[in-house]
PyMOL commands that place a pseudoatom at each C-alpha (Angstrom):
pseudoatom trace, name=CA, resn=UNK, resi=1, chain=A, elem=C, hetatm=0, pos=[-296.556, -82.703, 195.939]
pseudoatom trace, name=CA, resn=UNK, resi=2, chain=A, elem=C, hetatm=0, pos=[-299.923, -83.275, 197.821]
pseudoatom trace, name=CA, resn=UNK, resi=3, chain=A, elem=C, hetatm=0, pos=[-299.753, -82.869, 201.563]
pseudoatom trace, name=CA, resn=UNK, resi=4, chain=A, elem=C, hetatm=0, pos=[-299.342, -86.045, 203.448]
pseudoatom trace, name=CA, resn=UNK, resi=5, chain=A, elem=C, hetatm=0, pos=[-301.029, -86.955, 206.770]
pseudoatom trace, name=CA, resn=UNK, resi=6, chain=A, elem=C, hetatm=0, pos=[-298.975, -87.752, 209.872]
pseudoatom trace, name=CA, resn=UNK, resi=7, chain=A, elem=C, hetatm=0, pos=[-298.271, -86.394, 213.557]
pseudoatom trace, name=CA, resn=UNK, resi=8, chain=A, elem=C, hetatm=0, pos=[-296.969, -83.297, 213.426]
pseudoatom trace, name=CA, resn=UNK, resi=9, chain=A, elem=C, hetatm=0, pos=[-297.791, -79.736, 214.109]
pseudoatom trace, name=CA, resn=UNK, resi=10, chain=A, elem=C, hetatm=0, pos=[-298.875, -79.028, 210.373]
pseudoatom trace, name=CA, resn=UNK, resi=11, chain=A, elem=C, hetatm=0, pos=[-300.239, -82.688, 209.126]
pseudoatom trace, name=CA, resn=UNK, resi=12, chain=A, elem=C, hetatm=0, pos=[-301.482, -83.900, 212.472]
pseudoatom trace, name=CA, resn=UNK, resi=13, chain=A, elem=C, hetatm=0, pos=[-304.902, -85.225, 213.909]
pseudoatom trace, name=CA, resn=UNK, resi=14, chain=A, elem=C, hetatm=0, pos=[-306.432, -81.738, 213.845]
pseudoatom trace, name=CA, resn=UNK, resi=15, chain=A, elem=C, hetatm=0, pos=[-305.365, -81.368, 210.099]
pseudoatom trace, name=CA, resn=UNK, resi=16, chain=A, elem=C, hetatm=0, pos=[-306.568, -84.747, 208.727]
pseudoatom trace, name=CA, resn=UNK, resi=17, chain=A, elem=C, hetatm=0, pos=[-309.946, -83.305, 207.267]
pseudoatom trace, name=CA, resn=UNK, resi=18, chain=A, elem=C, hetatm=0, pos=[-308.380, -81.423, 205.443]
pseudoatom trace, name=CA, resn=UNK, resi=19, chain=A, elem=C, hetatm=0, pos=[-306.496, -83.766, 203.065]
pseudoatom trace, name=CA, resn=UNK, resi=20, chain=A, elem=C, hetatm=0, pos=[-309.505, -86.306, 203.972]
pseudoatom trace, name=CA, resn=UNK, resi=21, chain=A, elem=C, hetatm=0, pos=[-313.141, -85.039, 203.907]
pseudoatom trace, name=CA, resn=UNK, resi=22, chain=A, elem=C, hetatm=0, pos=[-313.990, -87.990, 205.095]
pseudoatom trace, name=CA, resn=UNK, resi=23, chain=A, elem=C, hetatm=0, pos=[-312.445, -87.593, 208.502]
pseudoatom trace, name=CA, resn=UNK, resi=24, chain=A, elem=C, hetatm=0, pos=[-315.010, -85.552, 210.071]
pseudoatom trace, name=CA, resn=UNK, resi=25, chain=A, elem=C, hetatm=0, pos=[-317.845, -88.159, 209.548]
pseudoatom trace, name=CA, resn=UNK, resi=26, chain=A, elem=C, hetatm=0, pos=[-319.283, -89.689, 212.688]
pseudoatom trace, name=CA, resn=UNK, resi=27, chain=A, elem=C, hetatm=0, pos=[-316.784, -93.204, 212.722]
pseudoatom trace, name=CA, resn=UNK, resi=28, chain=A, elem=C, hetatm=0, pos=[-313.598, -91.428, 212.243]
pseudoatom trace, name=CA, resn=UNK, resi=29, chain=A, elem=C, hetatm=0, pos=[-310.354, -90.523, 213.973]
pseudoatom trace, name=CA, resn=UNK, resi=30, chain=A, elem=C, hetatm=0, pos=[-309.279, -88.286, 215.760]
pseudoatom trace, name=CA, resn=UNK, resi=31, chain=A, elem=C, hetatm=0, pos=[-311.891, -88.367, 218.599]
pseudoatom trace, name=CA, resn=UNK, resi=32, chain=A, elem=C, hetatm=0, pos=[-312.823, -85.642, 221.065]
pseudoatom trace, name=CA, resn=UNK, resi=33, chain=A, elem=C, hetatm=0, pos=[-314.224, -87.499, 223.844]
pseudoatom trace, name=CA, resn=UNK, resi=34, chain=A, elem=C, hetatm=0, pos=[-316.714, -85.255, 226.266]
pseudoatom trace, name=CA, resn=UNK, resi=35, chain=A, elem=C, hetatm=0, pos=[-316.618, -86.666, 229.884]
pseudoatom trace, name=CA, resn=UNK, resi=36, chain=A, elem=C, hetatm=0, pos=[-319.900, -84.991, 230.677]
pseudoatom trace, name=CA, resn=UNK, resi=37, chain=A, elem=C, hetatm=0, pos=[-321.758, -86.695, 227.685]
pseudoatom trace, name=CA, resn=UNK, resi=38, chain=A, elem=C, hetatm=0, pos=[-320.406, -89.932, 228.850]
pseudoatom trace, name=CA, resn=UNK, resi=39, chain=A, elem=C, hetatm=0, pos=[-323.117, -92.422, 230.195]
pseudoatom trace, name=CA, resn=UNK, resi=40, chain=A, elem=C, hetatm=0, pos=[-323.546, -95.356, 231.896]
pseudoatom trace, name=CA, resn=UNK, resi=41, chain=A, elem=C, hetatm=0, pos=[-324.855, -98.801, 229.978]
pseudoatom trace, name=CA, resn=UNK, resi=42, chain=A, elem=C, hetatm=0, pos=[-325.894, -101.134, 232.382]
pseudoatom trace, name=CA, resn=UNK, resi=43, chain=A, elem=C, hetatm=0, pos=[-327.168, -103.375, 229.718]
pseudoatom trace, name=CA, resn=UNK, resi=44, chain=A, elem=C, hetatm=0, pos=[-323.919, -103.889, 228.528]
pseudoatom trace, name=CA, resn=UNK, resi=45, chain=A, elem=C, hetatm=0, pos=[-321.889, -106.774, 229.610]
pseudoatom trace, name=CA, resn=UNK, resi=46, chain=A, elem=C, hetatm=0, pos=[-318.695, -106.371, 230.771]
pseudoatom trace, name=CA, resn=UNK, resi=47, chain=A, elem=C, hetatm=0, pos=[-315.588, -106.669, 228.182]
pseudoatom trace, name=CA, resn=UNK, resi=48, chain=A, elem=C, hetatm=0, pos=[-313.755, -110.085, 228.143]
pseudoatom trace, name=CA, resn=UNK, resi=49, chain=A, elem=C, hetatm=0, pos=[-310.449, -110.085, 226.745]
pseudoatom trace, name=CA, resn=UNK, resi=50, chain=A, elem=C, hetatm=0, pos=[-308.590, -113.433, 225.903]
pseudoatom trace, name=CA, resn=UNK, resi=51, chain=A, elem=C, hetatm=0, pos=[-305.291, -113.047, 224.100]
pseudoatom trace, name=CA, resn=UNK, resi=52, chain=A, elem=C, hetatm=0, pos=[-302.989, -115.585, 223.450]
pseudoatom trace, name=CA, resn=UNK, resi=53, chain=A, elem=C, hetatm=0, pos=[-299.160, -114.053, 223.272]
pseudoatom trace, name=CA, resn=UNK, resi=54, chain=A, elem=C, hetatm=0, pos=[-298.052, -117.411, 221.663]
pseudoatom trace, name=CA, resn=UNK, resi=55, chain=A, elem=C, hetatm=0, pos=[-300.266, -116.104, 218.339]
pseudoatom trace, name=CA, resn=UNK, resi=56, chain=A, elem=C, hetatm=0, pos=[-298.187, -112.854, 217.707]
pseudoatom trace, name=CA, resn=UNK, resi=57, chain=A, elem=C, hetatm=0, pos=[-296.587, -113.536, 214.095]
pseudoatom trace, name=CA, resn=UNK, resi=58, chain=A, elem=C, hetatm=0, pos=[-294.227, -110.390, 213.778]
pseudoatom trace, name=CA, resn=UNK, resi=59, chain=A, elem=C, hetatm=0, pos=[-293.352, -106.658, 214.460]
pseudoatom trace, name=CA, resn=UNK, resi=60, chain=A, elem=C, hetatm=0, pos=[-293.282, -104.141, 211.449]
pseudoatom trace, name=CA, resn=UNK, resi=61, chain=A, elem=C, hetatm=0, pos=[-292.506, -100.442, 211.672]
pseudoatom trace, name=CA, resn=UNK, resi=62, chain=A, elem=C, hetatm=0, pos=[-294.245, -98.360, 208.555]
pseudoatom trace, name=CA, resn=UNK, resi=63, chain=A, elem=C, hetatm=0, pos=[-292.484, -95.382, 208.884]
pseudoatom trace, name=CA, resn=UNK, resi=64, chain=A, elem=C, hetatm=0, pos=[-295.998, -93.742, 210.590]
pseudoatom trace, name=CA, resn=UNK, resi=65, chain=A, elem=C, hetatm=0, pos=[-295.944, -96.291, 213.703]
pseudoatom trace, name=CA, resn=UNK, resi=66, chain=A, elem=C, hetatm=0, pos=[-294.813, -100.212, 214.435]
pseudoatom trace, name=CA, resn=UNK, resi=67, chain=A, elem=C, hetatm=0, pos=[-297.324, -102.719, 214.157]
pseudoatom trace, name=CA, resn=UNK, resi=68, chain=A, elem=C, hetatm=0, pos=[-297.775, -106.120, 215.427]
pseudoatom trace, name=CA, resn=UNK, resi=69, chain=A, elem=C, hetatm=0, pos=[-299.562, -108.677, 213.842]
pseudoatom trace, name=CA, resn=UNK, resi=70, chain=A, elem=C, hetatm=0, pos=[-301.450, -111.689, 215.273]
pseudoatom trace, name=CA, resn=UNK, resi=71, chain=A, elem=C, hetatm=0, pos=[-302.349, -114.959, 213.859]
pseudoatom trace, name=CA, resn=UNK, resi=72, chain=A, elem=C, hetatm=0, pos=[-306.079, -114.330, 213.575]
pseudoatom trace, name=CA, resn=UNK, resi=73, chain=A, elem=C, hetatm=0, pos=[-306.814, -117.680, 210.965]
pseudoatom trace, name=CA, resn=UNK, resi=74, chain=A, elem=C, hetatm=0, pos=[-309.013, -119.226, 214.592]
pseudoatom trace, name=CA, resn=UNK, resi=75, chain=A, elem=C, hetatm=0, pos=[-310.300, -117.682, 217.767]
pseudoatom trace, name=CA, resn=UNK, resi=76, chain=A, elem=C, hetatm=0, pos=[-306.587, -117.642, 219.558]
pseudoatom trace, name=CA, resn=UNK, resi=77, chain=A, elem=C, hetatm=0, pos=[-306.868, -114.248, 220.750]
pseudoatom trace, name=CA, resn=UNK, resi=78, chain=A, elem=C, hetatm=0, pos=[-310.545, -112.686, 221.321]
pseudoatom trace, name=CA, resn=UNK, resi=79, chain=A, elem=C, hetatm=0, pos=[-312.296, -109.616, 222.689]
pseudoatom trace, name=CA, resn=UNK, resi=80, chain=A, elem=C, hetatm=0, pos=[-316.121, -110.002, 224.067]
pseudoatom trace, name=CA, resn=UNK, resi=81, chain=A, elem=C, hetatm=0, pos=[-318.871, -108.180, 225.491]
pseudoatom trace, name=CA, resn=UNK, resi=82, chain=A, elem=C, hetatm=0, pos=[-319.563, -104.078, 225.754]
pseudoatom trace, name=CA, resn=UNK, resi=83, chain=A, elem=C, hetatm=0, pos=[-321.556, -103.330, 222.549]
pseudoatom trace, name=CA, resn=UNK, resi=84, chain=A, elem=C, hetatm=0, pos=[-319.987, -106.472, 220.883]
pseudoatom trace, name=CA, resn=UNK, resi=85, chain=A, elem=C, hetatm=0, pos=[-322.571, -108.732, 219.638]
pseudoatom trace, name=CA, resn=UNK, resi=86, chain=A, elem=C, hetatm=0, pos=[-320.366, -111.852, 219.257]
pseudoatom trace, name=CA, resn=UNK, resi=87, chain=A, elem=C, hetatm=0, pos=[-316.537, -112.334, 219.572]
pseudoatom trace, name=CA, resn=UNK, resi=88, chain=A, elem=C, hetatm=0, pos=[-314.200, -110.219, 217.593]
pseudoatom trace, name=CA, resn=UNK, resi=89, chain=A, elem=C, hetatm=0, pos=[-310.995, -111.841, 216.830]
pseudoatom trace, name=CA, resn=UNK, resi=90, chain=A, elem=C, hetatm=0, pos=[-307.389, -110.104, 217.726]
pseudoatom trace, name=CA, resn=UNK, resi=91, chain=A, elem=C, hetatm=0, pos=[-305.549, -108.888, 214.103]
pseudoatom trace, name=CA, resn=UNK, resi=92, chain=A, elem=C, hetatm=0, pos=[-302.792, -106.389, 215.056]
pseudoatom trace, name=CA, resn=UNK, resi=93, chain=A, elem=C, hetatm=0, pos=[-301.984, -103.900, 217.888]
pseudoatom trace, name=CA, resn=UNK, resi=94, chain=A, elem=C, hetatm=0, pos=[-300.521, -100.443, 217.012]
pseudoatom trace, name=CA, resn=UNK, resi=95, chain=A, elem=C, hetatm=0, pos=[-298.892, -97.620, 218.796]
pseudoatom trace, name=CA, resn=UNK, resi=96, chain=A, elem=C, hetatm=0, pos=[-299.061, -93.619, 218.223]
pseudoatom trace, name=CA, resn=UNK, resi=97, chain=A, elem=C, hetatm=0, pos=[-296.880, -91.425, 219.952]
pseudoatom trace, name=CA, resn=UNK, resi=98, chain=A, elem=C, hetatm=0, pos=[-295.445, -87.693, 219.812]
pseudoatom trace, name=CA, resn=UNK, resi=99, chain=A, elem=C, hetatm=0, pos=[-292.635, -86.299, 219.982]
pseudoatom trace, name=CA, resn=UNK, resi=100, chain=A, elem=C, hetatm=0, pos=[-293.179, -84.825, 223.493]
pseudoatom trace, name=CA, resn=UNK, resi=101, chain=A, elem=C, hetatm=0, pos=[-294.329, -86.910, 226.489]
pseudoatom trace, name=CA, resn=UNK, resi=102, chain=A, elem=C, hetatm=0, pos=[-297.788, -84.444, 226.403]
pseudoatom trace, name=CA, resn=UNK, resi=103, chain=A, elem=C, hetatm=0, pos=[-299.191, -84.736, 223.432]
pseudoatom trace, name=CA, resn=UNK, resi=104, chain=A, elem=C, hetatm=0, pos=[-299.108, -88.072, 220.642]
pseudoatom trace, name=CA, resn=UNK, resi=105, chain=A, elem=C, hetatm=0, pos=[-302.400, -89.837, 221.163]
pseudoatom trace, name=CA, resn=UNK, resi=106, chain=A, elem=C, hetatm=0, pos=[-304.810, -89.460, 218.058]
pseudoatom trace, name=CA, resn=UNK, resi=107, chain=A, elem=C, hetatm=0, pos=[-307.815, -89.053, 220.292]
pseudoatom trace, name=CA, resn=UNK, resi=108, chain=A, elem=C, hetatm=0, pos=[-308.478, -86.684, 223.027]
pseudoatom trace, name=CA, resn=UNK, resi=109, chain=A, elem=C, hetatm=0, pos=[-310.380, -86.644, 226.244]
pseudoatom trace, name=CA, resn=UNK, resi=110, chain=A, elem=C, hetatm=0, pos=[-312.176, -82.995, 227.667]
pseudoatom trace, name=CA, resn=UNK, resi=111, chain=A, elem=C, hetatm=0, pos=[-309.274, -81.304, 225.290]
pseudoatom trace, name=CA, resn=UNK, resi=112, chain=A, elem=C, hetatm=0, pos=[-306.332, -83.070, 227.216]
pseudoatom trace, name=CA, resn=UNK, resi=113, chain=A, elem=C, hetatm=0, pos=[-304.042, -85.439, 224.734]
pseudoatom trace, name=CA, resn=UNK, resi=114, chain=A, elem=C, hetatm=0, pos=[-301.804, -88.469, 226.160]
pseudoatom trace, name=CA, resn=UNK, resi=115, chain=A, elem=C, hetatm=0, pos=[-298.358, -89.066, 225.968]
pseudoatom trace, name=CA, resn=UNK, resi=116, chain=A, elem=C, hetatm=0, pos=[-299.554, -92.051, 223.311]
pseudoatom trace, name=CA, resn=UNK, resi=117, chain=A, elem=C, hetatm=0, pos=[-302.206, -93.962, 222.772]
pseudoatom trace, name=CA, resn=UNK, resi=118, chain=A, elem=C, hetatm=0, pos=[-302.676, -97.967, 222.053]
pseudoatom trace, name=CA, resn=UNK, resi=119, chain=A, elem=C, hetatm=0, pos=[-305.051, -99.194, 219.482]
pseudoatom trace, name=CA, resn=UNK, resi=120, chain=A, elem=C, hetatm=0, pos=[-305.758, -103.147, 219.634]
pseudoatom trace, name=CA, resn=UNK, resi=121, chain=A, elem=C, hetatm=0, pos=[-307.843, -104.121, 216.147]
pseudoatom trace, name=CA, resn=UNK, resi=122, chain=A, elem=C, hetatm=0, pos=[-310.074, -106.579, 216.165]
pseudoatom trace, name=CA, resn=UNK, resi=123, chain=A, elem=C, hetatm=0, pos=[-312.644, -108.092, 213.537]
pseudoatom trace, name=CA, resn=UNK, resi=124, chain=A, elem=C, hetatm=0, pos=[-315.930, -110.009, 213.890]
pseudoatom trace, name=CA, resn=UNK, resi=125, chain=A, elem=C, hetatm=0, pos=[-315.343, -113.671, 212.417]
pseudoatom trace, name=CA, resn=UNK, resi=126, chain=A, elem=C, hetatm=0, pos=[-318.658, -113.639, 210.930]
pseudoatom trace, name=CA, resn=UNK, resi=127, chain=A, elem=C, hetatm=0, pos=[-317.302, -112.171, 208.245]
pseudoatom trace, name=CA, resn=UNK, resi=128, chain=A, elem=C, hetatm=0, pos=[-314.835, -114.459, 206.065]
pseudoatom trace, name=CA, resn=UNK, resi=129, chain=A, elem=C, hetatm=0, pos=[-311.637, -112.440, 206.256]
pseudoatom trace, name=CA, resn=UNK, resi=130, chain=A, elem=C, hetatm=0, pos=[-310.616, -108.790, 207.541]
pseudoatom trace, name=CA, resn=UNK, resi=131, chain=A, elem=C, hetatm=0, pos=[-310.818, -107.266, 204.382]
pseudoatom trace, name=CA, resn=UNK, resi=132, chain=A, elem=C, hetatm=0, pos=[-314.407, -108.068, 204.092]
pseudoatom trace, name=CA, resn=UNK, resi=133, chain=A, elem=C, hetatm=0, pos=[-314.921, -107.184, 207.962]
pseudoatom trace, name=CA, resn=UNK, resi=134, chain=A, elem=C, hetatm=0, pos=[-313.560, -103.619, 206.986]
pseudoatom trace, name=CA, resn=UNK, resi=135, chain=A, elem=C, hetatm=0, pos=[-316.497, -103.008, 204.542]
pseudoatom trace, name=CA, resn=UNK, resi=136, chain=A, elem=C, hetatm=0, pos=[-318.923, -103.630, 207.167]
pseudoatom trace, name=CA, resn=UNK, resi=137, chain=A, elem=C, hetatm=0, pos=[-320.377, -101.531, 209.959]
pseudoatom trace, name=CA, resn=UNK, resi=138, chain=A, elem=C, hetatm=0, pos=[-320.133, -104.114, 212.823]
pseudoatom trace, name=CA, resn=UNK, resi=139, chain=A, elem=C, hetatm=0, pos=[-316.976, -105.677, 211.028]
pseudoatom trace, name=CA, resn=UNK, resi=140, chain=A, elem=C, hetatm=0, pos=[-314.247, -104.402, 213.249]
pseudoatom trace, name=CA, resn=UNK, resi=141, chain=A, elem=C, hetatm=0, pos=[-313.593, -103.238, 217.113]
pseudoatom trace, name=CA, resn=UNK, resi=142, chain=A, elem=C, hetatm=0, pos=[-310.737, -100.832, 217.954]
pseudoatom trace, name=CA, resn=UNK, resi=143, chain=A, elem=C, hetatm=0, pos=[-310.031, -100.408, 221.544]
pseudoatom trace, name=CA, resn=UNK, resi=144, chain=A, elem=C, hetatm=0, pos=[-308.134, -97.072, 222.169]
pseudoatom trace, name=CA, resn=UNK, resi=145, chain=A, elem=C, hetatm=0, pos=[-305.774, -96.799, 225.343]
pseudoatom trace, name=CA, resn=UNK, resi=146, chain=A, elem=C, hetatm=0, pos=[-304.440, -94.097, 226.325]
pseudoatom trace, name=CA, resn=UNK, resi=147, chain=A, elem=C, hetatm=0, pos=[-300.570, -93.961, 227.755]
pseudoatom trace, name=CA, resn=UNK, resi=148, chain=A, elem=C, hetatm=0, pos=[-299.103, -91.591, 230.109]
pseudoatom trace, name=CA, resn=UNK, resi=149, chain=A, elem=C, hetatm=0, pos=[-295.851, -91.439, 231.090]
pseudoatom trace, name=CA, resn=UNK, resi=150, chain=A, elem=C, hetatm=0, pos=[-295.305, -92.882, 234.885]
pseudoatom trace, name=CA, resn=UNK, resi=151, chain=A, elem=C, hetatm=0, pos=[-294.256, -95.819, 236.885]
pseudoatom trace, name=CA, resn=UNK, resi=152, chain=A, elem=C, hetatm=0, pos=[-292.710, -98.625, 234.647]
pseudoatom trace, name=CA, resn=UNK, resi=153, chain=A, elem=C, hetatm=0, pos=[-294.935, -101.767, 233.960]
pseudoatom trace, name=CA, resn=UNK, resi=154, chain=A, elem=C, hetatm=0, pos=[-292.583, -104.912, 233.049]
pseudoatom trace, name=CA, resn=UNK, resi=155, chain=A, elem=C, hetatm=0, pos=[-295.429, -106.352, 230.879]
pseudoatom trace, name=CA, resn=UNK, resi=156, chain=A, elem=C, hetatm=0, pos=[-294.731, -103.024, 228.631]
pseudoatom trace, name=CA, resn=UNK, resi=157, chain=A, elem=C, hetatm=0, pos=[-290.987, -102.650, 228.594]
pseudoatom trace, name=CA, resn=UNK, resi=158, chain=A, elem=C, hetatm=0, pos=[-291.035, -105.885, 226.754]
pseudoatom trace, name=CA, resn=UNK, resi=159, chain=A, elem=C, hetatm=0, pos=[-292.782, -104.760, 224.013]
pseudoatom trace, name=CA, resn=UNK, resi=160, chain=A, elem=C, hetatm=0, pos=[-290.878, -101.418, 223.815]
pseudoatom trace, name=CA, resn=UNK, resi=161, chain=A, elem=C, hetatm=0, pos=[-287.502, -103.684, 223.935]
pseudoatom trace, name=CA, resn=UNK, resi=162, chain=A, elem=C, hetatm=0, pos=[-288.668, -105.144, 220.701]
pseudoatom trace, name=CA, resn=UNK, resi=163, chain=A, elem=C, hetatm=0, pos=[-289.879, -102.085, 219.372]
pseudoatom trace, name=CA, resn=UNK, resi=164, chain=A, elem=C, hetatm=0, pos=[-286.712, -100.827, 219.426]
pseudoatom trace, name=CA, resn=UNK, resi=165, chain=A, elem=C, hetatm=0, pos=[-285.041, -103.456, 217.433]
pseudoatom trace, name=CA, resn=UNK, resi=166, chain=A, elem=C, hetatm=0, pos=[-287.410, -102.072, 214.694]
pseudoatom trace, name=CA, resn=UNK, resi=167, chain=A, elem=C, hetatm=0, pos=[-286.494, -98.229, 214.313]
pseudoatom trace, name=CA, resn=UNK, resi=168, chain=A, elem=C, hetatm=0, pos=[-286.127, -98.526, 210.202]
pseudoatom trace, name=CA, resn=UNK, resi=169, chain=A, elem=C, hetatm=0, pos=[-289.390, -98.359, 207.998]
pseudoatom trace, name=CA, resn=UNK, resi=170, chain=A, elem=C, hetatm=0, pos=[-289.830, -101.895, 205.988]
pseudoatom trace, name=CA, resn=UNK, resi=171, chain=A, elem=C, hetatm=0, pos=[-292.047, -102.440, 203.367]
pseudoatom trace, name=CA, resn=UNK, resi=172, chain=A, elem=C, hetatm=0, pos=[-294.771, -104.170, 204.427]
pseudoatom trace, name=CA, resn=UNK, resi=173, chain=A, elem=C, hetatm=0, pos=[-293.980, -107.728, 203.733]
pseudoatom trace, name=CA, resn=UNK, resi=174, chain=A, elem=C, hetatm=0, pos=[-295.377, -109.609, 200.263]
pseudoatom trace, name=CA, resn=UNK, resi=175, chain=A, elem=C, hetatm=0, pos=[-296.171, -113.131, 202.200]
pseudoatom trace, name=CA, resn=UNK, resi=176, chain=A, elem=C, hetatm=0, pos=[-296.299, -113.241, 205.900]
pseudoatom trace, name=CA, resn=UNK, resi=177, chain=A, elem=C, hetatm=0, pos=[-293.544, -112.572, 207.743]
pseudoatom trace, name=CA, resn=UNK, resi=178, chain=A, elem=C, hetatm=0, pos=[-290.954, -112.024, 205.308]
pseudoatom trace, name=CA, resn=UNK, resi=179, chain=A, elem=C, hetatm=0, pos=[-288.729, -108.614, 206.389]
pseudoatom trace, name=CA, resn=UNK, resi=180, chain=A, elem=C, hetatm=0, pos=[-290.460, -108.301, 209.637]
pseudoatom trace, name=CA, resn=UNK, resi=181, chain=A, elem=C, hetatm=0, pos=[-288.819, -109.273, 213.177]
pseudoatom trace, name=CA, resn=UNK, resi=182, chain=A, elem=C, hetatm=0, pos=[-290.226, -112.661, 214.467]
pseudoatom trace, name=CA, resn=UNK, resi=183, chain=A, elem=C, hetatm=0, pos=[-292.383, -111.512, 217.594]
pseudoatom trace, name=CA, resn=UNK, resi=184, chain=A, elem=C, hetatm=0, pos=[-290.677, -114.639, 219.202]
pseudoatom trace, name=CA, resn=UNK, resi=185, chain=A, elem=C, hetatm=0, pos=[-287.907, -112.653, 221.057]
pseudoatom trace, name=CA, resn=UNK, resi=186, chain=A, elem=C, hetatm=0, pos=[-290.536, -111.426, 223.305]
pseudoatom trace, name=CA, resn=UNK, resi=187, chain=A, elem=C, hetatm=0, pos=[-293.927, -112.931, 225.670]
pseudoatom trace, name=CA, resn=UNK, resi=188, chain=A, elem=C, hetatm=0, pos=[-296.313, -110.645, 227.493]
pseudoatom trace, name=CA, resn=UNK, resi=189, chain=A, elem=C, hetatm=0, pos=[-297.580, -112.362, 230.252]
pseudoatom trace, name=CA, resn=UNK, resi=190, chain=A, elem=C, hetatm=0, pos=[-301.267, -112.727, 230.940]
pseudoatom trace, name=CA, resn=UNK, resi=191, chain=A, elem=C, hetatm=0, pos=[-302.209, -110.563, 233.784]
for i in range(1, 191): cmd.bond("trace and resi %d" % i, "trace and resi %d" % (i + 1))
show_as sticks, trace
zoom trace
């Protein structure tokens, strides 16, 4: 049976090369991020983030992490400025975590991993739908954030409440939101 990417010790971040080649190029995960090769922009505008709770459609676990998916037909929920030459629209928010509260985020920053790590996927509307956005170079915007454990944030339990109503792995649904749990139950507020 061919080795299968994932989290742990043997098929984790640091391994993924090596079933995919491809994960060394220059746009692929994971990330070591180098604080002292970090500069400043200033011709970069500041980011803008607009996101409309109302437009979350469901909550799917995988089996490899839980997903949420936004309505992302119209400019409901949008992400601006930074390199961004236009505004990307909101598709889905996932979540990677270990099994330890040191180490679980994909990317790393000066060697040091985070308890888990937020990825928020957006795609440039110039293109007609996602799957065409993924083909492109300046189709899609990920915003990474890290997590470390520490003081609660309300905003965040919420989500986590939900997430735990979806431990099992579902197949990912055939029309859209068929044997996923209605993201209904819960509202982040803005902040």
């Amino acid at each position: 049976m061919a080795k299968e990417w994932g989290y742990a010790s043997h098929n984790g971040p640091d391994h993924w090369h090596e079933i995919y080649p491809i994960a060394k190029g220059d746009n692929q995960s994971p990330i070591e991020l180098h604080t002292k090769d970090i500069k400043y922009d200033s011709s970069l505008q500041p980011w803008s983030a607009s996101y409309d709770p109302g437009s979350c459609k469901s909550i799917l676990n995988n089996g490899k992490t839980c997903r949420v998916v936004f309505d992302d037909t119209y400019d409901r929920s949008m992400l601006r400025g930074g390199p961004l030459t236009g505004p990307y629209r909101l598709r889905q928010f996932h979540l990677h975590w270990g099994s330890a509260d040191d180490h679980g985020s994909e990317h790393t920053v000066d060697g040091v991993q985070y308890a888990a790590e937020l990825h928020l996927v957006h795609w440039n509307p110039k293109y007609n739908t996602f799957g065409e956005a993924l083909k492109q170079p300046d189709g899609i915007a990920v915003v990474g954030i890290f997590l470390k454990i520490g003081r609660e944030k309300g905003e965040f339990q919420l989500i986590l409440d939900a997430l735990d109503k979806v431990k099992t792995k579902v197949q990912p649904p055939s029309h859209q939101d068929s044997g996923a749990l209605s993201a209904s139950s819960f509202h982040i507020p803005p902040t």
